[in-house]
ChimeraX commands (.cxc) that place a marker at each C-alpha (Angstrom):
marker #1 position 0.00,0.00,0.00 radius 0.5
marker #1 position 3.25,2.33,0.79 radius 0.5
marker #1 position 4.43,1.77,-2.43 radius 0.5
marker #1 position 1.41,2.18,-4.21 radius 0.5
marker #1 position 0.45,5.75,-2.78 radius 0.5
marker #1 position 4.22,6.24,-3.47 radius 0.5
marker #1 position 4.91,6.93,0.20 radius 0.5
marker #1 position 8.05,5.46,2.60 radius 0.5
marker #1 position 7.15,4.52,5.79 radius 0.5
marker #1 position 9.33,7.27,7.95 radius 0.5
marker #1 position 6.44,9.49,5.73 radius 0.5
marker #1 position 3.89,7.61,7.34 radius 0.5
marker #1 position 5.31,8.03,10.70 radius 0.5
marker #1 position 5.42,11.97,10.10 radius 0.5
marker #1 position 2.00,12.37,9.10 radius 0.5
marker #1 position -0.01,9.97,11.09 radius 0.5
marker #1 position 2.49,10.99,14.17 radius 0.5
marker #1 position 2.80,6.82,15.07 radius 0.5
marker #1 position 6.44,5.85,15.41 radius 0.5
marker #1 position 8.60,3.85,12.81 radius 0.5
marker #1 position 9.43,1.22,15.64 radius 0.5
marker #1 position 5.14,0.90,15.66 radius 0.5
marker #1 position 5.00,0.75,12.47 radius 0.5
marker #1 position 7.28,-1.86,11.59 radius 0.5
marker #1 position 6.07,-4.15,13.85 radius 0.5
marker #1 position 2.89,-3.39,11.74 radius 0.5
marker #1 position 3.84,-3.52,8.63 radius 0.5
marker #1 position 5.90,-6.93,9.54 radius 0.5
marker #1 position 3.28,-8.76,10.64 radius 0.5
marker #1 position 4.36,-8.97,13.81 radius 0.5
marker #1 position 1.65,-6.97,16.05 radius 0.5
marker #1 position -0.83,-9.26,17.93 radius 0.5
marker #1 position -3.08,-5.90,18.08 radius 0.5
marker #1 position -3.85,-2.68,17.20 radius 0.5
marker #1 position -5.92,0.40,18.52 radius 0.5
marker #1 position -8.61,1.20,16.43 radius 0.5
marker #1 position -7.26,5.08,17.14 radius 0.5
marker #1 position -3.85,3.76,15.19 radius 0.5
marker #1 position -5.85,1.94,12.47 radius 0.5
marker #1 position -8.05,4.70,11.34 radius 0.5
marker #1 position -4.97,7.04,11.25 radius 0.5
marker #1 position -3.36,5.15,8.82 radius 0.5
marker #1 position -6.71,4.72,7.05 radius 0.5
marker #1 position -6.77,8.09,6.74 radius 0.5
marker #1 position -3.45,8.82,5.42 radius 0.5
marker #1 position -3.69,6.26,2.81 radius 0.5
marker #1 position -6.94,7.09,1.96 radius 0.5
marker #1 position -7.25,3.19,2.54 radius 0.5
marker #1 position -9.75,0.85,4.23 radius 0.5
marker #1 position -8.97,-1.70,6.79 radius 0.5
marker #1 position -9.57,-4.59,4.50 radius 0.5
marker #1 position -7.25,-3.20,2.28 radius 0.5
marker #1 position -4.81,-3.17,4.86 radius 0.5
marker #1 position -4.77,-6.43,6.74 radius 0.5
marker #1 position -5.49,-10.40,5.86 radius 0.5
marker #1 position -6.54,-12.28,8.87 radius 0.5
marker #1 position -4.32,-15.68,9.29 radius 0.5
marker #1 position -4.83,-18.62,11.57 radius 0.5
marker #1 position -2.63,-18.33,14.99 radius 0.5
marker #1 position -0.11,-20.75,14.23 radius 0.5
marker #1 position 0.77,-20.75,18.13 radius 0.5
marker #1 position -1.92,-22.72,18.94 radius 0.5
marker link #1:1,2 radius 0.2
marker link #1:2,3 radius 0.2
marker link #1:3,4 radius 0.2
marker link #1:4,5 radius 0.2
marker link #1:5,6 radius 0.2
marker link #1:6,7 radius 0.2
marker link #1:7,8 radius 0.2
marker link #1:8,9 radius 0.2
marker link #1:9,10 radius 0.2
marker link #1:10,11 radius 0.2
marker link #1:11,12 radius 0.2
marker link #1:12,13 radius 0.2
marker link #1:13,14 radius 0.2
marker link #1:14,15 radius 0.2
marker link #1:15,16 radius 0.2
marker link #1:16,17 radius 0.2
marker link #1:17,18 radius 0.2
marker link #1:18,19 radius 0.2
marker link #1:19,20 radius 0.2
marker link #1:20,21 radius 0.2
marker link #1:21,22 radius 0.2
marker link #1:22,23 radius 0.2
marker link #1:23,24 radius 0.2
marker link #1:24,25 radius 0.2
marker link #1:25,26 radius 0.2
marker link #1:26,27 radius 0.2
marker link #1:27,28 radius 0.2
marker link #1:28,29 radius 0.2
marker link #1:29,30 radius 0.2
marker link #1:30,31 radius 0.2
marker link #1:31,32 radius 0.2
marker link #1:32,33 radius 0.2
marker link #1:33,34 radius 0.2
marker link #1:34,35 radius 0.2
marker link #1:35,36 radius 0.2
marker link #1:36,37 radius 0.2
marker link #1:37,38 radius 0.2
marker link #1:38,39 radius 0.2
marker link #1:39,40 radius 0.2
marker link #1:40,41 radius 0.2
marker link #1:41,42 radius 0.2
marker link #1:42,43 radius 0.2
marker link #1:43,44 radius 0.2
marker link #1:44,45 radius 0.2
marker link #1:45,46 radius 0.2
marker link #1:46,47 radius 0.2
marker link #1:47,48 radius 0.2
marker link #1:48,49 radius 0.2
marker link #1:49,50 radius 0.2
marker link #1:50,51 radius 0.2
marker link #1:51,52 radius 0.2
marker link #1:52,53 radius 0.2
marker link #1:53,54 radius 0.2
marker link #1:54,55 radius 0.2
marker link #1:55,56 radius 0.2
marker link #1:56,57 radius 0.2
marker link #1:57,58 radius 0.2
marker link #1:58,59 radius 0.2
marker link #1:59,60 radius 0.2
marker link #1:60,61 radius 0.2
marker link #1:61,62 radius 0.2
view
């Protein structure tokens, strides 16, 4: 999605105000949350919806 609106992700961090060290952890797939404050942010930036976003995947922990 970064790459389509032709944005970097330290851009991201400057305009939605969420650090990089957040948003890597996002963007990695490594968050086991996220506040729905955060989400629409980004939403809003990207001029994106949550399904665009994120793909739900089975907890492989289990």
């Amino acid at each position: 999605m970064l790459a389509e609106r032709g944005m970097t992700l330290t851009e991201l961090s400057e305009r939605t105000g969420i650090t990089m060290a957040n948003l890597s952890i996002l963007k990695t797939g490594k968050a086991r949350a996220i506040r729905f404050t955060t989400l629409t942010e980004i939403c809003d930036v990207l001029g994106a919806t949550p399904a665009e976003l994120f793909s739900i995947r089975p907890d492989t922990d289990a």
